[in-house]
C-alpha positions as CSV (number, residue, x, y, z in Angstrom):
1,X,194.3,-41.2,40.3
2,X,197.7,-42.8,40.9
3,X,197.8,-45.9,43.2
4,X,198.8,-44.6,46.4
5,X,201.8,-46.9,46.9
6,X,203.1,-45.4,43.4
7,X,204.9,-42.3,45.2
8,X,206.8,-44.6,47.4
9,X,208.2,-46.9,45.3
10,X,209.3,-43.8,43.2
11,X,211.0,-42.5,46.1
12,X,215.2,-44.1,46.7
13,X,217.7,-43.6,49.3
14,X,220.5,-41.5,48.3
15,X,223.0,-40.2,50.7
16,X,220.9,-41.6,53.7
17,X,218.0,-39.4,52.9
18,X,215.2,-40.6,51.1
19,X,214.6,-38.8,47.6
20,X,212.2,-38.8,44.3
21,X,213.2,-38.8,40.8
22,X,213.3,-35.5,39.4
23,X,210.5,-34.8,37.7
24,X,211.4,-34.2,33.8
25,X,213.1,-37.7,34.4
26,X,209.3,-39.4,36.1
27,X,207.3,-37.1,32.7
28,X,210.0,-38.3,30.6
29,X,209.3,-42.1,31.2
30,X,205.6,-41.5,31.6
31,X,205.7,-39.8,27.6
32,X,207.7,-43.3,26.7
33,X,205.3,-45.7,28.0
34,X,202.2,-43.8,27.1
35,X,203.2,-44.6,23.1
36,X,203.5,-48.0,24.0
37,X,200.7,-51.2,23.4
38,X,199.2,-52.3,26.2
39,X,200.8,-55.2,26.0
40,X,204.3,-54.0,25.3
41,X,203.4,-52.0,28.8
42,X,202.3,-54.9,30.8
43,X,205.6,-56.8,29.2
44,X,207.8,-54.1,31.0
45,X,205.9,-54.2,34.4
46,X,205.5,-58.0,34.5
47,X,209.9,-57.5,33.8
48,X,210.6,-55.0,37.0
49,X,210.2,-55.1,40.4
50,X,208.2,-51.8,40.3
51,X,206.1,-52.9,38.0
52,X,205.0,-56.0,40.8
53,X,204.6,-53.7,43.5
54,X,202.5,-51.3,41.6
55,X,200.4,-53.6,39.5
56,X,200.7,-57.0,41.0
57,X,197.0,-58.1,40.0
58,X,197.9,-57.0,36.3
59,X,201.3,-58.7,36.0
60,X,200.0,-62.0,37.4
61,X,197.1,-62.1,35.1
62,X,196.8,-63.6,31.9
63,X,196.0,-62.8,28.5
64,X,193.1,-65.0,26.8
65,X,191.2,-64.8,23.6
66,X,187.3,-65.1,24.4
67,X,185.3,-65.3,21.4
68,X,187.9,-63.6,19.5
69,X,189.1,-60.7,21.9
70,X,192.3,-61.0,23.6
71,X,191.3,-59.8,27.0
72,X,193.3,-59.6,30.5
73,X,191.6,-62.5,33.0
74,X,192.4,-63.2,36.7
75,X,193.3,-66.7,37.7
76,X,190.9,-68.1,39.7
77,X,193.5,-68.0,43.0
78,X,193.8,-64.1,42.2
79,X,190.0,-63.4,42.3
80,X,189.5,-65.3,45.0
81,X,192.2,-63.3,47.5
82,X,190.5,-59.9,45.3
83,X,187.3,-60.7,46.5
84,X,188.2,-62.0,50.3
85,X,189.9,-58.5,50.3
86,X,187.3,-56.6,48.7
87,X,183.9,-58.7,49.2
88,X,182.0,-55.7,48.3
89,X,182.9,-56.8,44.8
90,X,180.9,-60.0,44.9
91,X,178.0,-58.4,46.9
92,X,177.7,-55.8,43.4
93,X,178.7,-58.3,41.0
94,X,177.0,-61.6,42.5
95,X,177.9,-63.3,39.0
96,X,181.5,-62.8,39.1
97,X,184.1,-65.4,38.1
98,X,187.3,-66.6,36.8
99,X,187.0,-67.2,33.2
100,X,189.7,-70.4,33.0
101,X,188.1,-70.7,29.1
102,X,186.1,-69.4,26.1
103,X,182.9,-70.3,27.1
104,X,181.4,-69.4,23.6
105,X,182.2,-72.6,21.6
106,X,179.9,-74.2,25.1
107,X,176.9,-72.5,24.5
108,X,174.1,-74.3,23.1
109,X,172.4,-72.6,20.1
């Protein structure tokens, strides 16, 4: 399912009157990203405003290699206002937290 804000931000005032893109032009785009990387796709959100406002958790994240596997990790300020928001998240994941580093090479063998 499409975040719900993602028709608005599709939609643009034209002569007064709010309007969407046509869609061939909205299938078009979607056919372009779709054969990109995921990281070529988070590059062009993280480089347009549309992007922000329809993945703003995504584009401020960062991408860090834990044992081995470049994986996309919340700062520790992002979880924080995620999980004041949604706290329903740390009641079903009681364990969760910011990763600010491999914690691999730290474990004790």
């Amino acid at each position: 399912m499409h975040n719900p804000t993602m028709y608005r931000v599709m939609e643009e005032k034209r002569f007064g009157v709010w309007t969407s893109i046509p869609l061939n032009d909205y299938e078009a785009m979607r056919q372009d990203v779709k054969a990109m990387s995921f990281t070529e796709r988070l590059e062009l959100a993280r480089n347009s405003e549309i992007g922000w406002q329809l993945f703003p958790l995504e584009c401020g994240s960062q991408l860090k290699v834990i044992s081995g596997v470049e994986l996309l990790c919340l700062t520790s300020e992002q979880l924080k206002v995620l999980l004041d928001k949604k706290p329903y998240i740390q009641e079903q994941h009681p364990g969760i937290c910011a990763i600010d580093e491999d914690p691999i090479p730290k474990l004790l063998f």
